[in-house]
TIMI-2910 file (N, C-alpha, C, CB; in pm, 1 decimal, decimal comma, always signed):
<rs>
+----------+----------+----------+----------+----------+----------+----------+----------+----------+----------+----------+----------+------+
!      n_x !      n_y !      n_z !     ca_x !     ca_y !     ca_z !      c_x !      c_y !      c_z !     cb_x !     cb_y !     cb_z ! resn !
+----------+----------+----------+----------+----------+----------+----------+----------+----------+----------+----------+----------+------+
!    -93,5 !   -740,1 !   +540,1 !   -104,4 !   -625,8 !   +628,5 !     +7,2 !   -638,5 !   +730,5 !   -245,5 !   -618,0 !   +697,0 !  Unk !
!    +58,0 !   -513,9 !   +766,2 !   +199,7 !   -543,4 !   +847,8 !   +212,7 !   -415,4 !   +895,6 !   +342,3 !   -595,9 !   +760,4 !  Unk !
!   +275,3 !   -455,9 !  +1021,5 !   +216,5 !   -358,2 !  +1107,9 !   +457,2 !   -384,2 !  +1244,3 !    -37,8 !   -456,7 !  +1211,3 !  Unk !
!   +442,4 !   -250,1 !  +1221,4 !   +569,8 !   -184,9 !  +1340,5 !   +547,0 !    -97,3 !  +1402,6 !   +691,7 !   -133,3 !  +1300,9 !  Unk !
!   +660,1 !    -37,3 !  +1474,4 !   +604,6 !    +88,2 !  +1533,5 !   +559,4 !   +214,1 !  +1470,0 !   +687,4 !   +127,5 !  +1609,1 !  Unk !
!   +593,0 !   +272,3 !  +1331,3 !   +596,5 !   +363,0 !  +1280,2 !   +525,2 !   +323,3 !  +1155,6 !   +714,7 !   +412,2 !  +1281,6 !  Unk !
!   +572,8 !   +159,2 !  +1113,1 !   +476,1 !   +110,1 !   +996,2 !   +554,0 !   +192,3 !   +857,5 !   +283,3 !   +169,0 !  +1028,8 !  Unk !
!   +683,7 !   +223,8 !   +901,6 !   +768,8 !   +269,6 !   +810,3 !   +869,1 !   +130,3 !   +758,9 !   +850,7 !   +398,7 !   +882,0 !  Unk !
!   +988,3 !    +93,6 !   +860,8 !  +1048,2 !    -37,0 !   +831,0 !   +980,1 !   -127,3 !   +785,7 !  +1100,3 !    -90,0 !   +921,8 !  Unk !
!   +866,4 !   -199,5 !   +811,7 !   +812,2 !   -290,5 !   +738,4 !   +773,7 !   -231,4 !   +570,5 !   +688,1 !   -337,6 !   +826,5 !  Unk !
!   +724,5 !    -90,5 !   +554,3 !   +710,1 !    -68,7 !   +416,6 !   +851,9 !    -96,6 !   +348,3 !   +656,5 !    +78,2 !   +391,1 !  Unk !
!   +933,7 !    -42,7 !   +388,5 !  +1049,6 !    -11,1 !   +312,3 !  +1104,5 !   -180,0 !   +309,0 !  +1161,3 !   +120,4 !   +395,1 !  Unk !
!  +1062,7 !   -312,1 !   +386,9 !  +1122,8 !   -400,8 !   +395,4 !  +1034,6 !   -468,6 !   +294,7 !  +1149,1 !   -445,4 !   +524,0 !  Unk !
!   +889,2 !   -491,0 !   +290,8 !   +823,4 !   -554,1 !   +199,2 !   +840,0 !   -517,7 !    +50,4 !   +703,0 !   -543,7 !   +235,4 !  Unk !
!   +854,5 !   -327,5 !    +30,9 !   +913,0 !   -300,9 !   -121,5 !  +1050,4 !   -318,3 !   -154,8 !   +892,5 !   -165,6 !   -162,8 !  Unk !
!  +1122,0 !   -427,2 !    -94,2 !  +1211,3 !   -465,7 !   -137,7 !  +1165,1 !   -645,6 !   -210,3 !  +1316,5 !   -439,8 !    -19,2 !  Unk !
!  +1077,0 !   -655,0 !   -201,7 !  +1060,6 !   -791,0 !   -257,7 !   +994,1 !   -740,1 !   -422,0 !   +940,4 !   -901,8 !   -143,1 !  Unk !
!  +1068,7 !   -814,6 !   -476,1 !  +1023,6 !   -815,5 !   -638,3 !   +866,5 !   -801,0 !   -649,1 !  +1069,1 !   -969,6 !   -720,0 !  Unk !
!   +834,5 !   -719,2 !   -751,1 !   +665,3 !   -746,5 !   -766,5 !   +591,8 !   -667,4 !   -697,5 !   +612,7 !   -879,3 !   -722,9 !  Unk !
!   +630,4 !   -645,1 !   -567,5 !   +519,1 !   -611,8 !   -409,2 !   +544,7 !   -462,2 !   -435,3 !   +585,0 !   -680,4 !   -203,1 !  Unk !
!   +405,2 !   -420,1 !   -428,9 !   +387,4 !   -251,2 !   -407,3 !   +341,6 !   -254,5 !   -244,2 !   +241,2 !   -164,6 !   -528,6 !  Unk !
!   +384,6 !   -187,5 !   -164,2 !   +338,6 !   -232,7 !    -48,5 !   +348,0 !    -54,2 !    +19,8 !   +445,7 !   -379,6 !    +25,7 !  Unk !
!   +218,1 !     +2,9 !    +68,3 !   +246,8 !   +176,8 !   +101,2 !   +181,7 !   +160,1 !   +224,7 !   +170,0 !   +317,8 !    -10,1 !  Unk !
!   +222,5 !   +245,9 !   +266,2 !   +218,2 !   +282,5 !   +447,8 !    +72,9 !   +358,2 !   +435,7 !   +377,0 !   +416,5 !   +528,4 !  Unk !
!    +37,4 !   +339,4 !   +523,2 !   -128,9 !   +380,3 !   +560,3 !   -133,1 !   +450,4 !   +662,0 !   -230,2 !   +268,0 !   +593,3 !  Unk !
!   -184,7 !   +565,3 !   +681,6 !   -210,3 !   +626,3 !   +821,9 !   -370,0 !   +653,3 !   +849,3 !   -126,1 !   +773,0 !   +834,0 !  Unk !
!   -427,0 !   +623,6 !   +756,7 !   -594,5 !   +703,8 !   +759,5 !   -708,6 !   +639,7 !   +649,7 !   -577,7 !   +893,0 !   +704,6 !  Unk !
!   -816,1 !   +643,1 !   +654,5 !   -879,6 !   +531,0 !   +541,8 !   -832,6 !   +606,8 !   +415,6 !  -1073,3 !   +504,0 !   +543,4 !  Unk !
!   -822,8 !   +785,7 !   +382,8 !   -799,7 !   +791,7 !   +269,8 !   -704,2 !   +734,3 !   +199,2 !   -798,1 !   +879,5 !   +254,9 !  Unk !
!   -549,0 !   +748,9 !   +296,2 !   -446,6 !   +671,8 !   +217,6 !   -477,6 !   +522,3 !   +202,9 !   -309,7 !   +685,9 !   +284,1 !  Unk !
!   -538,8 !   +481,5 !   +302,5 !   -586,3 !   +343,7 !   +250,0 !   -664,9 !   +316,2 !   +121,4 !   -665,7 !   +291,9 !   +345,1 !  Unk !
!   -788,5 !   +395,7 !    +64,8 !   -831,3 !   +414,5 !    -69,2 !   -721,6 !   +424,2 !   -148,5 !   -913,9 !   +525,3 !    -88,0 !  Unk !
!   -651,9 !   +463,8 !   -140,9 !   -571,7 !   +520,5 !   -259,2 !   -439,2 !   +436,0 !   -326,4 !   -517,3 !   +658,3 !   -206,8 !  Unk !
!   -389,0 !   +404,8 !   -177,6 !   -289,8 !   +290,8 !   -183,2 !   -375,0 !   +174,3 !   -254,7 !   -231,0 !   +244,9 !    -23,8 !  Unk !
!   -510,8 !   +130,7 !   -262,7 !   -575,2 !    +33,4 !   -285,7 !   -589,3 !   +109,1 !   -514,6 !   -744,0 !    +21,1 !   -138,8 !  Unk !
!   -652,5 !   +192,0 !   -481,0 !   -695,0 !   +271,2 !   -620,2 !   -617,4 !   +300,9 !   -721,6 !   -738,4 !   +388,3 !   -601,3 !  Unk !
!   -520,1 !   +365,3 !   -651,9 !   -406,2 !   +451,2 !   -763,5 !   -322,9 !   +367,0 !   -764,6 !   -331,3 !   +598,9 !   -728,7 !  Unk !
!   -277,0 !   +303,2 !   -657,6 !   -121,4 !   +234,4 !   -613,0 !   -144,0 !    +86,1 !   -705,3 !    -96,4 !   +197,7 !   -394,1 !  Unk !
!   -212,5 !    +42,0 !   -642,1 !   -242,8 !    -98,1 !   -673,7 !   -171,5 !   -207,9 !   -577,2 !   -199,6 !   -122,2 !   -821,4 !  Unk !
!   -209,6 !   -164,1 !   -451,5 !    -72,0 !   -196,8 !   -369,6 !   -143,8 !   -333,5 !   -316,2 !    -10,1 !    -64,4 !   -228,7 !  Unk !
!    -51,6 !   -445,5 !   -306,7 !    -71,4 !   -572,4 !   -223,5 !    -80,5 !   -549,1 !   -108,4 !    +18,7 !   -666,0 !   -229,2 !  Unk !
!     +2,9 !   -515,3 !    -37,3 !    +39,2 !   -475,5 !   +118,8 !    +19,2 !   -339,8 !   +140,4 !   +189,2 !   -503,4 !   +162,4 !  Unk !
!    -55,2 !   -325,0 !   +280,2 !    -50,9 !   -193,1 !   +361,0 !     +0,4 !   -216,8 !   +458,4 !   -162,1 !   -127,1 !   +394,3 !  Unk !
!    +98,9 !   -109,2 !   +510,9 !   +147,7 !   -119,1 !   +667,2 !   +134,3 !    +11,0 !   +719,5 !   +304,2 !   -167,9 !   +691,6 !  Unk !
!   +146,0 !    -45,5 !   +865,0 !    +19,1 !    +75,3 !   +980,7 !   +163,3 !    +69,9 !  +1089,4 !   -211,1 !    -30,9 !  +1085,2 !  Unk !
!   +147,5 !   +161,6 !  +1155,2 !   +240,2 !   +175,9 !  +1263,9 !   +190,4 !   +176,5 !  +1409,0 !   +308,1 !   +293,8 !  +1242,8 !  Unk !
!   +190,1 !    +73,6 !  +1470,0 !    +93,6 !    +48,7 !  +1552,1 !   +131,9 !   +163,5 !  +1690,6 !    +92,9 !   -123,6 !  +1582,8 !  Unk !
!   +235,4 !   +244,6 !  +1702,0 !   +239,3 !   +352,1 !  +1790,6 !   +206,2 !   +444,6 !  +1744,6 !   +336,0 !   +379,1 !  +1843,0 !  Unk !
!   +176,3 !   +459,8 !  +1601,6 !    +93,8 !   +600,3 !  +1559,3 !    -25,9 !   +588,0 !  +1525,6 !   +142,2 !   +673,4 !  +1449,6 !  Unk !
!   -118,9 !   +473,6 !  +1571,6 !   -261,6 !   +435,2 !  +1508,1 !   -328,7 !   +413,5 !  +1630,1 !   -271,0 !   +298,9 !  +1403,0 !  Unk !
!   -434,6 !   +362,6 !  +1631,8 !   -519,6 !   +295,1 !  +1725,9 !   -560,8 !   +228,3 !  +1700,5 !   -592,2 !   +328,0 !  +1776,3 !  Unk !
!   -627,1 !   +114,8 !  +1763,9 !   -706,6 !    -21,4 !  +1676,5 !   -806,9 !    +37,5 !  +1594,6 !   -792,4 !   -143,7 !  +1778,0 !  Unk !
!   -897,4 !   +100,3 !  +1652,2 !  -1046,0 !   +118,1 !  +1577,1 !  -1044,1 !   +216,1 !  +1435,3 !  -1159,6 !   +198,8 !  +1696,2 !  Unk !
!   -902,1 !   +230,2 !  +1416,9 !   -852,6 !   +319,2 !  +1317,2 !   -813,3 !   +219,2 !  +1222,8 !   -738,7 !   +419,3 !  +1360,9 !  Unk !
!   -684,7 !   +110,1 !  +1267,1 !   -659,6 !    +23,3 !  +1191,5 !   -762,1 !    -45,0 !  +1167,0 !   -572,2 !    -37,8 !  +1223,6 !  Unk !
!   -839,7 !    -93,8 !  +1248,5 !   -957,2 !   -185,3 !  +1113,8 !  -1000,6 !    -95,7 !  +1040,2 !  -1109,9 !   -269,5 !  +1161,4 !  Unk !
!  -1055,7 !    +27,6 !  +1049,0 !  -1123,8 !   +114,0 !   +921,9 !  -1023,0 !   +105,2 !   +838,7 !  -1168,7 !   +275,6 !   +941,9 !  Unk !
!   -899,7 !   +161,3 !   +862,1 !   -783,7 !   +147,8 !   +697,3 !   -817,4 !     +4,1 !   +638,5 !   -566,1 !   +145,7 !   +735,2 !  Unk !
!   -792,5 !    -90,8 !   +712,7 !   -788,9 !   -245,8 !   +681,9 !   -960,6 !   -251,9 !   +589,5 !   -776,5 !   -363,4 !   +869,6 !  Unk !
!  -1030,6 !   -223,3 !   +622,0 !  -1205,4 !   -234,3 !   +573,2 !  -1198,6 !   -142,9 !   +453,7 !  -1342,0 !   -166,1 !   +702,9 !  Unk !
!  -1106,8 !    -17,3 !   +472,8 !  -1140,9 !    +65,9 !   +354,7 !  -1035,7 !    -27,3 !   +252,3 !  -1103,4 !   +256,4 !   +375,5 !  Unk !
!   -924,7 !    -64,0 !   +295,7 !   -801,1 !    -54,9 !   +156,7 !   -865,9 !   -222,3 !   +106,5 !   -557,5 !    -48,0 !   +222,1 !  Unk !
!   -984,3 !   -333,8 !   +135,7 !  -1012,8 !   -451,3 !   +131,9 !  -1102,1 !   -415,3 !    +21,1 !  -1057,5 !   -521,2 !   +256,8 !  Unk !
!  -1159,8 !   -281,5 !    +57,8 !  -1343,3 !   -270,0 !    -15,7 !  -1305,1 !   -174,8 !    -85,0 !  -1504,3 !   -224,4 !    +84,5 !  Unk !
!  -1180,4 !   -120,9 !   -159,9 !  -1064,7 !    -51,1 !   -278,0 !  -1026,6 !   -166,8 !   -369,5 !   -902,8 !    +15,5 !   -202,1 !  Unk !
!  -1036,9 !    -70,2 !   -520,2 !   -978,5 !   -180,8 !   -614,1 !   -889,5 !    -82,5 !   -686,3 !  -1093,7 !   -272,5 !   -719,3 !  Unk !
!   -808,6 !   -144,3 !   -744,8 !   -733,3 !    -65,9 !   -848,2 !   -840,0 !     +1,3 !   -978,8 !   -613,7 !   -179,3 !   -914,7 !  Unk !
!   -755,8 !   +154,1 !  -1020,0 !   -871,2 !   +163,5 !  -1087,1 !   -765,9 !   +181,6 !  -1216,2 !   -993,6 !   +287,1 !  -1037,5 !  Unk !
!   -802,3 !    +98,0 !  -1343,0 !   -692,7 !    +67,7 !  -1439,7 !   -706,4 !   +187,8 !  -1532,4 !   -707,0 !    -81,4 !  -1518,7 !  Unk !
!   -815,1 !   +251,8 !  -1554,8 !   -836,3 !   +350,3 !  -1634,4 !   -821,2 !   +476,2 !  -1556,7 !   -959,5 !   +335,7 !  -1697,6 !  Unk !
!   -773,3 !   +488,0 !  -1449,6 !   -740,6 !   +613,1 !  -1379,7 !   -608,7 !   +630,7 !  -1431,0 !   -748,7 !   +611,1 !  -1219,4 !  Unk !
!   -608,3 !   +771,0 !  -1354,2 !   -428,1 !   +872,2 !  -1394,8 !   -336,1 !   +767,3 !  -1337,9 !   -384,3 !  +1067,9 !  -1284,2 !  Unk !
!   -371,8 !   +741,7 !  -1230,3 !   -212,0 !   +684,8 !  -1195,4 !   -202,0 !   +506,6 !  -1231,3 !   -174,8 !   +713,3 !   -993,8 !  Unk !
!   -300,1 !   +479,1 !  -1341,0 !   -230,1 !   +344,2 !  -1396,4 !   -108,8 !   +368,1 !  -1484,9 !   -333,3 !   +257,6 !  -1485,0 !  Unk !
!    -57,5 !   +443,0 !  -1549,0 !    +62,1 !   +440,7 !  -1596,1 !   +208,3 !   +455,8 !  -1486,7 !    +48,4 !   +547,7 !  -1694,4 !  Unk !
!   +197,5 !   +475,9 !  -1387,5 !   +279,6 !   +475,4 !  -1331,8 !   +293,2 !   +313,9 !  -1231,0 !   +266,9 !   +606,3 !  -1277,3 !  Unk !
!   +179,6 !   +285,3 !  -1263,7 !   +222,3 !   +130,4 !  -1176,9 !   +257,3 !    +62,7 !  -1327,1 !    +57,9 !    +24,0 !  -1061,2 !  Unk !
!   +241,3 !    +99,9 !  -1386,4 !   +259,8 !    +32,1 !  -1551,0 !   +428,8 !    +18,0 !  -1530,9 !   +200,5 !   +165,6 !  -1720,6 !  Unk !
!   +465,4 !   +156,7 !  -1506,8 !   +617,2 !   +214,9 !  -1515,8 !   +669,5 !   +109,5 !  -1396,9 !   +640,3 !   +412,8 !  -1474,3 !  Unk !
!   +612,6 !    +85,9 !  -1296,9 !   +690,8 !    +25,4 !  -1153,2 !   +697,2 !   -124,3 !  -1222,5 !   +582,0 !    +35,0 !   -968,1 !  Unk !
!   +592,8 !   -128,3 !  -1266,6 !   +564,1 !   -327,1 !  -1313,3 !   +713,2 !   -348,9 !  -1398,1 !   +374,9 !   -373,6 !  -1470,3 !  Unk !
!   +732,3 !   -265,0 !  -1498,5 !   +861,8 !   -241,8 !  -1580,4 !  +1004,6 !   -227,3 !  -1513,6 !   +842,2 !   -118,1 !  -1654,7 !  Unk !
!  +1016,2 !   -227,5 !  -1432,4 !  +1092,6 !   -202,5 !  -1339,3 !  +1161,6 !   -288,5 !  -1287,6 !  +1044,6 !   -156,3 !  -1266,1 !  Unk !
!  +1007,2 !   -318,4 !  -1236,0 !  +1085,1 !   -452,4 !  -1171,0 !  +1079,0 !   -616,3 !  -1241,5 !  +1015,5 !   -469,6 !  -1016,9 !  Unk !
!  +1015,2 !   -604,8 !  -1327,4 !  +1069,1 !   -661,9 !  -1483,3 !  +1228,0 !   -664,2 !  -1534,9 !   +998,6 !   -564,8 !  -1596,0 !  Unk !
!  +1295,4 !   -590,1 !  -1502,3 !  +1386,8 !   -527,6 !  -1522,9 !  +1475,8 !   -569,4 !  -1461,3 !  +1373,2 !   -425,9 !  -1513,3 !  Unk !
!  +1459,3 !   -603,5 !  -1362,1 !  +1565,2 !   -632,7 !  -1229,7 !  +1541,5 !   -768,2 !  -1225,0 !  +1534,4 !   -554,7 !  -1069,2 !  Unk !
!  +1488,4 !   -870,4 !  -1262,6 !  +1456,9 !   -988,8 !  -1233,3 !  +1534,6 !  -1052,6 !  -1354,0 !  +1302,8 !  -1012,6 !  -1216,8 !  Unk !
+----------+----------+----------+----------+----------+----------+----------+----------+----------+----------+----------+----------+------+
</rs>
């Protein structure tokens, strides 16, 4: 979990590491989803656009989220996994 002002630079700095799906969170839904569809390791929050009692709910929702492998968007983390397969 990683946390800047905007919670933008840290995304864009952690999806530069091989492997790491890592999506910016603003709200528990994107937190579900980043957890569901994404399959994401890392969430980052922007701590001048959040509030605490907000960030723990994202943090509680994207913990108690699993990837869901038989959903629509497992082929596209399929496609990212390949990718970066690719580059390594």
């Amino acid at each position: 979990i990683l946390f800047c002002g905007t919670g933008i630079g840290v995304s864009i700095s952690a999806n530069k590491v091989p492997g790491i799906r890592a999506a910016l969170t603003h709200d528990t839904y994107s937190a579900e989803r980043a957890a569901k569809s994404n399959n994401a390791q890392i969430i980052t929050m922007g701590a001048r656009v959040i509030g605490p009692e907000l960030a723990k709910a994202i943090v509680d929702t994207w913990l108690a989220s699993e990837f869901d492998e038989q959903g629509p968007s497992a082929g596209n983390v399929q496609a990212i996994n390949r990718l970066d397969a690719a580059k390594a």
